[in-house]
C-alpha positions as a Markdown table, in Angstrom:
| # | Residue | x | y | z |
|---|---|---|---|---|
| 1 | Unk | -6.4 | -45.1 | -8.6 |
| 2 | Unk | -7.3 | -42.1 | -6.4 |
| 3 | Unk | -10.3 | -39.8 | -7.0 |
| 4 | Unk | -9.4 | -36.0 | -7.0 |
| 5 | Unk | -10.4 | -32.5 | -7.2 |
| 6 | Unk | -8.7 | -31.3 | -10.5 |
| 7 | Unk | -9.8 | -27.1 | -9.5 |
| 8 | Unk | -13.0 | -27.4 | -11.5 |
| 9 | Unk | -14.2 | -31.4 | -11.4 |
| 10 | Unk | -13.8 | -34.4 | -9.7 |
| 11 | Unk | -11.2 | -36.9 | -11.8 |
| 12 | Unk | -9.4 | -40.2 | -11.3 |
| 13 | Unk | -5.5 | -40.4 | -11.2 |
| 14 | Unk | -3.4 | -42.7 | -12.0 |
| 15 | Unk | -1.4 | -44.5 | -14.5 |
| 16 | Unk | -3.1 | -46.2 | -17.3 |
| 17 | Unk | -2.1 | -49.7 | -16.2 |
| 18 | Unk | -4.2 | -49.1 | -12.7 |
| 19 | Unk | -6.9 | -46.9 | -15.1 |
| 20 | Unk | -7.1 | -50.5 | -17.3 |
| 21 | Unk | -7.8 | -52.6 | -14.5 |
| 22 | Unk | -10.2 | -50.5 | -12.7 |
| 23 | Unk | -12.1 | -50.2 | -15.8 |
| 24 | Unk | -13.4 | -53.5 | -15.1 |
| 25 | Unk | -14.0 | -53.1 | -11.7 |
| 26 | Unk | -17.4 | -51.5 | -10.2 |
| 27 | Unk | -16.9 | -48.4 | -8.9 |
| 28 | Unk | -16.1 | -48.4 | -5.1 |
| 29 | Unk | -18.4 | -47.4 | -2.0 |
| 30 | Unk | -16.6 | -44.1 | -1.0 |
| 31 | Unk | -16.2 | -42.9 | -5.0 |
| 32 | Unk | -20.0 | -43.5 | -5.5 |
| 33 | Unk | -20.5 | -41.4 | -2.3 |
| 34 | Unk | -18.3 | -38.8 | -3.2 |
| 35 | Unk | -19.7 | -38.9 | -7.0 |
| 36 | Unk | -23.3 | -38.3 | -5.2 |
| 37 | Unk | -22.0 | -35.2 | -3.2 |
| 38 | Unk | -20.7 | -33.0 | -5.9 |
| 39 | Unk | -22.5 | -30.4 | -3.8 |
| 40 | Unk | -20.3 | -30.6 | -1.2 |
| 41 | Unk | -17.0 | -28.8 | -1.0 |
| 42 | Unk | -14.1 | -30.1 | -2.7 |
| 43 | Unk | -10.9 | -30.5 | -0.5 |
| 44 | Unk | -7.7 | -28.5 | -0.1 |
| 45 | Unk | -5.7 | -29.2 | -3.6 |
| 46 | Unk | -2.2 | -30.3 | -4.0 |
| 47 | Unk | -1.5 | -28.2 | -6.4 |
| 48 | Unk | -1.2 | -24.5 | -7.0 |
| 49 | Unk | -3.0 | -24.8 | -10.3 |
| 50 | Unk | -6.0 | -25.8 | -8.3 |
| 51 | Unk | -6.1 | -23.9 | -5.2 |
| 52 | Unk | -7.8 | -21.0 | -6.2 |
| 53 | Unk | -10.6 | -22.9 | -8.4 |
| 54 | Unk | -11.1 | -25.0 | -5.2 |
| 55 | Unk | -11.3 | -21.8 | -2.6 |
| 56 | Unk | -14.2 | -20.3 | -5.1 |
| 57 | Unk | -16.1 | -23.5 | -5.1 |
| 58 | Unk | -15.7 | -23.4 | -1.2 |
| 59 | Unk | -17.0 | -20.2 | -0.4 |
| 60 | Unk | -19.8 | -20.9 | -3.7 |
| 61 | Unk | -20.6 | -23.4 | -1.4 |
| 62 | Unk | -21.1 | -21.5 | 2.0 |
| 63 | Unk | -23.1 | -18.6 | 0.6 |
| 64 | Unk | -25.1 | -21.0 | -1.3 |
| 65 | Unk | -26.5 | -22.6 | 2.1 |
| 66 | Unk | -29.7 | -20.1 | 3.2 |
| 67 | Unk | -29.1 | -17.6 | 5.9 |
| 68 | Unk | -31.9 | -19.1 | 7.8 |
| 69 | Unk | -29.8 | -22.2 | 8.2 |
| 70 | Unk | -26.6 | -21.1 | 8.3 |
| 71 | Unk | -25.0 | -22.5 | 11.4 |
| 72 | Unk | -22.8 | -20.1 | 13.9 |
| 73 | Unk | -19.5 | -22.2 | 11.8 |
| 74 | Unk | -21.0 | -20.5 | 8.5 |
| 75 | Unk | -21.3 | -17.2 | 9.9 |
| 76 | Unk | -18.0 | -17.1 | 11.4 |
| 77 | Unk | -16.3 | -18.5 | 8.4 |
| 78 | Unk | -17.9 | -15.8 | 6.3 |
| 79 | Unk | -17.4 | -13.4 | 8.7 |
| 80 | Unk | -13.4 | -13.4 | 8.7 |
| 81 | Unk | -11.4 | -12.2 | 6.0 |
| 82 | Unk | -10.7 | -14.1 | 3.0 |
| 83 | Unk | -7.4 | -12.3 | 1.4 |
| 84 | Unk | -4.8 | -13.5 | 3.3 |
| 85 | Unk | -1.8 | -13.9 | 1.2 |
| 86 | Unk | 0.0 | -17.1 | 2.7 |
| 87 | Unk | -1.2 | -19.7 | 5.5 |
| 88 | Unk | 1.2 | -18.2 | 7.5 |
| 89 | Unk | -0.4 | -15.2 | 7.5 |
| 90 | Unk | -3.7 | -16.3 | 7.6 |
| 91 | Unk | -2.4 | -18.0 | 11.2 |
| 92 | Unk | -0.7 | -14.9 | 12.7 |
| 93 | Unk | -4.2 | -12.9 | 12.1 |
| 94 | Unk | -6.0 | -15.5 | 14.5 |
| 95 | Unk | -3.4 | -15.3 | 16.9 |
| 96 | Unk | -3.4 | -11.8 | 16.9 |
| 97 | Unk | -7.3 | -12.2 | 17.2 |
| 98 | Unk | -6.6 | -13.9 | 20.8 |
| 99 | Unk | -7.2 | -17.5 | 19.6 |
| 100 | Unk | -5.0 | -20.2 | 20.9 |
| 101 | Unk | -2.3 | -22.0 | 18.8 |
| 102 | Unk | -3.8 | -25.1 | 20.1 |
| 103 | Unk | -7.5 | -24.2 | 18.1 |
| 104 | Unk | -5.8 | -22.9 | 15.2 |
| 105 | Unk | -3.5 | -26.4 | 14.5 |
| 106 | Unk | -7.6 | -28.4 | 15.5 |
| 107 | Unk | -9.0 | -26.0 | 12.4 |
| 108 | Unk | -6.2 | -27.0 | 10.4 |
| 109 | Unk | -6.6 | -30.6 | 11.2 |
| 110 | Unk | -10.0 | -30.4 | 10.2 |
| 111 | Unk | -9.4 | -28.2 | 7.1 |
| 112 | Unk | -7.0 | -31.2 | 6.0 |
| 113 | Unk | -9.3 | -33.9 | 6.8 |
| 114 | Unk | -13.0 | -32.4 | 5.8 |
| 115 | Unk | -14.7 | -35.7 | 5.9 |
| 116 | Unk | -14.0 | -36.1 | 9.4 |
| 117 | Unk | -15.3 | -34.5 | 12.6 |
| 118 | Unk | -15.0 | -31.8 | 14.8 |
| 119 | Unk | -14.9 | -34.1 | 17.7 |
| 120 | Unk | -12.1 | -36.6 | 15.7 |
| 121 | Unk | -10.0 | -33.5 | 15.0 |
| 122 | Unk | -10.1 | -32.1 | 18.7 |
| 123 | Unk | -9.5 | -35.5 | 19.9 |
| 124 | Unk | -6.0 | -35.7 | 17.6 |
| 125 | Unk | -4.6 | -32.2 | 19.3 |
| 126 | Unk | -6.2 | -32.5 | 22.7 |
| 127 | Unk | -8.5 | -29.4 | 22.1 |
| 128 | Unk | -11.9 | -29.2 | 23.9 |
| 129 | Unk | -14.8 | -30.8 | 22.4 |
| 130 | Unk | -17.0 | -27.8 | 23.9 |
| 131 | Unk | -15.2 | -25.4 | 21.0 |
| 132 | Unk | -16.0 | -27.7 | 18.1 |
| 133 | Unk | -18.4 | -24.3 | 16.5 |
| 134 | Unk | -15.0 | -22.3 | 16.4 |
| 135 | Unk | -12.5 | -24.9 | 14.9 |
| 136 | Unk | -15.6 | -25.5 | 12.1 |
| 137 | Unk | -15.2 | -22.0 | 10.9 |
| 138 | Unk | -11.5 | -21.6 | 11.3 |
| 139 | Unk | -11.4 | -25.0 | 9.0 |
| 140 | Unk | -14.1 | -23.2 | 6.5 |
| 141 | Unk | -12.1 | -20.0 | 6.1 |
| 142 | Unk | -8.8 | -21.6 | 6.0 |
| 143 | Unk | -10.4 | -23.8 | 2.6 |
| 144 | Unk | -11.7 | -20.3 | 1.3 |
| 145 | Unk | -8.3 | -19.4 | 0.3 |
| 146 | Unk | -5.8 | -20.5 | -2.6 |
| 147 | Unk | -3.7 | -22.6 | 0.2 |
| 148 | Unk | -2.3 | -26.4 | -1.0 |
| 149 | Unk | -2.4 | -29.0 | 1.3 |
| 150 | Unk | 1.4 | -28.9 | 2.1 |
| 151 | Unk | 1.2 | -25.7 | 2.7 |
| 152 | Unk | -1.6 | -25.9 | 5.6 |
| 153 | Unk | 0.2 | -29.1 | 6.6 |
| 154 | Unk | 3.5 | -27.5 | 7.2 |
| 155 | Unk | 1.7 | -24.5 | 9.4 |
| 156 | Unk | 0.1 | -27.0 | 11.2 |
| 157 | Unk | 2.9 | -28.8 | 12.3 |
| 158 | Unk | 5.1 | -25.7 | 13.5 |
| 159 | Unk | 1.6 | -25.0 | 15.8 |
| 160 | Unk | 1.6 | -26.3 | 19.5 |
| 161 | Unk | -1.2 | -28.4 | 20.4 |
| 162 | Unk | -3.2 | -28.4 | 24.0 |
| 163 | Unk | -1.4 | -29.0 | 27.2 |
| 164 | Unk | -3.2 | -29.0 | 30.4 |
| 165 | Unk | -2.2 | -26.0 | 32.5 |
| 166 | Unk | 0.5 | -26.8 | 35.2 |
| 167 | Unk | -0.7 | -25.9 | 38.9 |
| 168 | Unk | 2.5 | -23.7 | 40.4 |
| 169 | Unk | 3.3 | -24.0 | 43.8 |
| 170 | Unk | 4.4 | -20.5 | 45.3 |
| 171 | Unk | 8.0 | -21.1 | 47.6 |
| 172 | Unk | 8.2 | -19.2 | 50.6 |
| 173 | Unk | 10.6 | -16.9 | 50.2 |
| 174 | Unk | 14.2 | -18.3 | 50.6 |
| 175 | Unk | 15.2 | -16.2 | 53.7 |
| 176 | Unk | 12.5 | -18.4 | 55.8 |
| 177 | Unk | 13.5 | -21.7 | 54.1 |
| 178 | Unk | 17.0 | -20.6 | 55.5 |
| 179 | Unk | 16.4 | -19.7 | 58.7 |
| 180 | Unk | 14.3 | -22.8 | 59.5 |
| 181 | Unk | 15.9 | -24.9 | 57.2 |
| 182 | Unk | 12.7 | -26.5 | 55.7 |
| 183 | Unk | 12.7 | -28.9 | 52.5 |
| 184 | Unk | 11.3 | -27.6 | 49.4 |
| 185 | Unk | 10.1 | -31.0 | 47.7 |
| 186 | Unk | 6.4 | -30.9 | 46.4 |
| 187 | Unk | 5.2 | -33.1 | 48.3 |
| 188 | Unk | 6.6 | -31.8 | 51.5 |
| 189 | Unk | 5.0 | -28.7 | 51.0 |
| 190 | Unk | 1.4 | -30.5 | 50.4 |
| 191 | Unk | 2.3 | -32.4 | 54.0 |
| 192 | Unk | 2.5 | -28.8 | 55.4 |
| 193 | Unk | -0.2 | -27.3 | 53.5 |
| 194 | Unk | -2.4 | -30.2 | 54.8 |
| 195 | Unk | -1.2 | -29.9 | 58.5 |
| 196 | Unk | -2.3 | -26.0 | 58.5 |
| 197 | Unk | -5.7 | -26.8 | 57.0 |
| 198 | Unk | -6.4 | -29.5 | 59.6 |
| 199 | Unk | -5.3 | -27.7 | 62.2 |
| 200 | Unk | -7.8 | -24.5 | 62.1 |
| 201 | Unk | -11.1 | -25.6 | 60.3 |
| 202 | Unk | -13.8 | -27.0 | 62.2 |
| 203 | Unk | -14.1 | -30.4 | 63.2 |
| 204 | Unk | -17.5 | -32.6 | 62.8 |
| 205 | Unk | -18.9 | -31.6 | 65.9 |
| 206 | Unk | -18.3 | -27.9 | 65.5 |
| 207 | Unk | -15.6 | -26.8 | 67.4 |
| 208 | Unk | -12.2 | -25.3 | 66.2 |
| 209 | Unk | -9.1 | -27.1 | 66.8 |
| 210 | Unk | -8.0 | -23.8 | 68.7 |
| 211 | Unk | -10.5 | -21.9 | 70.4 |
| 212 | Unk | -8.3 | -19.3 | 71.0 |
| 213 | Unk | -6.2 | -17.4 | 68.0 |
| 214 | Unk | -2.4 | -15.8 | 69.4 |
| 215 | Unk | -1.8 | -13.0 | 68.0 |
């Protein structure tokens, strides 16, 4: 029987056969932990009925956390609006805002899985650990608002995570290939590349391979 966040307090669900047989049971590690924490912020509902009690005891939780120790993940998730009518809208506003689909779907990882951390969710998309003070704040605004969990789910998914960035090798233009017929494969071009270099840098003992430059 799972514990969850019913919009205003934390409650057990299940049928009664699993509630009877638990009954007898101590209560597990994580329930007691979670029990203990009521201070913390509940997690994004599955359902409607409870997503707006559950964004008010979010941002109830934020403001209630002094200004003096507010971390830069606070600020930014107080900072940014908190009205957006669907996740989908809330999404296009931070990629209008010049932040990458890649950060957004880490923020939503982490919005979906609030006991983890930064680090775990930036290792599941491939996003850099350096921007772990941005994806905290995206995650904190994203809870702020009446959103269910399929909903953030399903804008996560249709979000592109990180790709390294492909170096492009320029072609010379195809009239040269033509007239002196050379091959266009990667690694010939690297060969040639490589040949240029070698040929007119210094060597160890200072002089240039040609001393003297044709013009």
């Amino acid at each position: 029987m799972a514990l969850m966040w019913n919009g205003h307090d934390w409650s057990r669900a299940g049928s009664e056969t699993e509630c009877g047989s638990d009954a007898s049971q101590s209560e597990s590690w994580s329930d007691r932990v979670i029990l203990e924490s009521l201070g913390c912020p509940p997690p994004i509902p599955t359902l409607h009925s409870h997503a707006k009690a559950t964004a008010q005891a979010v941002i109830a939780h934020i403001l209630s956390v002094p200004a003096v120790r507010r971390s830069r993940a606070h600020d930014l998730a107080l900072s940014l609006s908190r009205n957006a009518p669907s996740i989908y809208v809330w999404v296009d506003k931070q990629l209008r805002a010049g932040r990458k689909s890649h950060t957004i779907k880490t923020a939503l990882t982490l919005a979906l899985n609030p006991t983890r951390t930064a680090t775990w969710a930036c290792r599941e998309t491939g996003a850099r650990v350096g921007h772990q003070q941005p994806i905290l704040g995206l995650a904190y605004n994203v809870r702020m608002h009446p959103f269910t969990r399929a909903e953030v789910e399903d804008a996560r998914n249709l979000l592109e995570g990180y790709s390294p960035r492909r170096v492009r090798v320029r072609l010379p233009p195809r009239n040269v290939l033509e007239r002196y017929q050379c091959g266009t494969g990667v690694a010939t071009l690297e060969a040639a590349v490589t040949m240029v270099v070698f040929n007119s840098t210094s060597r160890c003992f200072g002089a240039p391979r040609y001393r003297y430059i044709v013009k």
